[in-house]
C-alpha positions in Angstrom: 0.0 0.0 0.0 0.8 3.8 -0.6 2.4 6.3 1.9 0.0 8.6 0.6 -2.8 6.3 0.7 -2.4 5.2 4.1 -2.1 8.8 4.9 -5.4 9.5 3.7 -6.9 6.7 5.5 -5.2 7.5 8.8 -5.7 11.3 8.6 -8.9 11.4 10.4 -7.0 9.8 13.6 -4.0 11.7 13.5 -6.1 14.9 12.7 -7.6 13.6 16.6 -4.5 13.8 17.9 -3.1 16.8 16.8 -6.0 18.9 17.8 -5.5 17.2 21.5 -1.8 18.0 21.3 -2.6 21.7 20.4 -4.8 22.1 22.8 -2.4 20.5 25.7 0.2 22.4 24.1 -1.4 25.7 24.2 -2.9 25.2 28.2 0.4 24.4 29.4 2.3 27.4 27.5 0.0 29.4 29.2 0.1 28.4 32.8 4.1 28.5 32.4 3.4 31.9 31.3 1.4 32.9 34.2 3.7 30.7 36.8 6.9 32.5 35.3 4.9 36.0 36.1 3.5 34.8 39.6 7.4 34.1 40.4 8.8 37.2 39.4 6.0 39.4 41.3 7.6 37.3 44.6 11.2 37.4 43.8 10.2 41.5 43.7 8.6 41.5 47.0 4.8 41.6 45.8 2.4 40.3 47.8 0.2 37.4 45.9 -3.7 37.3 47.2 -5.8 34.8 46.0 -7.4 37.1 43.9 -4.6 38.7 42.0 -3.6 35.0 41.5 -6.6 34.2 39.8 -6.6 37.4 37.9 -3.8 36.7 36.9 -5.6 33.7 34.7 -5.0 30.6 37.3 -7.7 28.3 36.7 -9.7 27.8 40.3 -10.3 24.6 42.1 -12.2 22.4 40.2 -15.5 21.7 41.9 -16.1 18.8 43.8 -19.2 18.2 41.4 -16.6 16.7 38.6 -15.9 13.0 39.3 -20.3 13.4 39.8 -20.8 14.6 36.4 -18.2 12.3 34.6 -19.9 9.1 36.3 -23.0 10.3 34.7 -22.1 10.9 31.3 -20.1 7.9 31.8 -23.0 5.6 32.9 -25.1 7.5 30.0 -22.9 6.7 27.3 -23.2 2.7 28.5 -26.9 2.7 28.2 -26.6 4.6 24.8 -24.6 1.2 24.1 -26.9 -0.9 25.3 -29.7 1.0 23.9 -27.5 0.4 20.3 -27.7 -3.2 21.0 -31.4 -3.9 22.1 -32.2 -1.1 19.1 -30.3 -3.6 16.4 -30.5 -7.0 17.6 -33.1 -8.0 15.2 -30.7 -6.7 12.4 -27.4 -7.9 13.2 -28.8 -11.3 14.3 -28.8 -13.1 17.3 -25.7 -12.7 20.2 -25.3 -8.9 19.1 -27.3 -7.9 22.0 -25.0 -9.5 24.6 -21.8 -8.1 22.8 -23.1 -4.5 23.0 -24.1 -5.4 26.8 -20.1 -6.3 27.0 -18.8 -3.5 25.3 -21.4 -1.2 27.8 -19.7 -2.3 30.6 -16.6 -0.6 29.9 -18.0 3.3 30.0 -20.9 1.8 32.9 -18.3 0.4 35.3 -15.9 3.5 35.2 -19.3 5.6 35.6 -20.4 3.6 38.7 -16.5 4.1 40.3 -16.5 7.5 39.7 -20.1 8.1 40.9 -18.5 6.5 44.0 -15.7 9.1 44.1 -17.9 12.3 43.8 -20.5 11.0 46.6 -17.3 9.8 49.1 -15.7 13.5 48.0 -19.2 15.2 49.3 -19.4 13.6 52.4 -15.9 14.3 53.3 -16.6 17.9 52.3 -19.7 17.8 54.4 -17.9 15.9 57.4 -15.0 18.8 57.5 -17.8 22.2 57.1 -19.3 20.4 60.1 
């Protein structure tokens, strides 16, 4: 086969992973660019409040709601799946149905586990406000 023509037909994945790379790329240009600043204003004696950190552009805390949200999507993606496969068993034939409920577990069991995360991260948020 043809440089070229395995070029085409692998463009659409690399074209994946460049845009991921660019975007990595870029996010960790800039917070080097805001670190380098943050460490100059100290070396110069400036006092750094949280606020002129984050004016600075500093991302904030992510919120505890994340791992929450993730699991969901996560678990919603594996019932899409198995949706897929209930949807098309009659098509593809018999046994379909029980390889899309295989390939559902993937996306349903990470959902579950990080469900788990976000509810033990809000009671250990609640237990320490208390």
């Amino acid at each position: 086969m043809e440089i070229a023509v395995m070029l085409v037909a692998m463009s659409p994945f690399l074209m994946v992973v460049a845009i991921v790379w660019i975007a990595f790329n870029a996010n960790t240009q800039r917070r080097k660019a805001t670190l380098s600043t943050i460490e100059e204003a100290i070396r110069g004696g400036q006092q750094m409040t949280p606020e002129t950190i984050k004016a600075l552009g500093m991302p904030a805390k992510s919120n505890a709601n994340g791992d929450l949200k993730s699991g969901m999507i996560l678990m919603a993606v594996a019932a899409a799946i198995l949706f897929l496969g209930w949807a098309t068993e009659s098509f593809w034939g018999d046994g379909f149905l029980a390889i899309m409920t295989a390939v559902a577990s993937f996306p349903g069991f990470i959902g579950l586990v990080l469900i788990g995360f976000g509810l033990m991260g809000r009671k250990k948020e609640q237990e320490n406000a208390a």
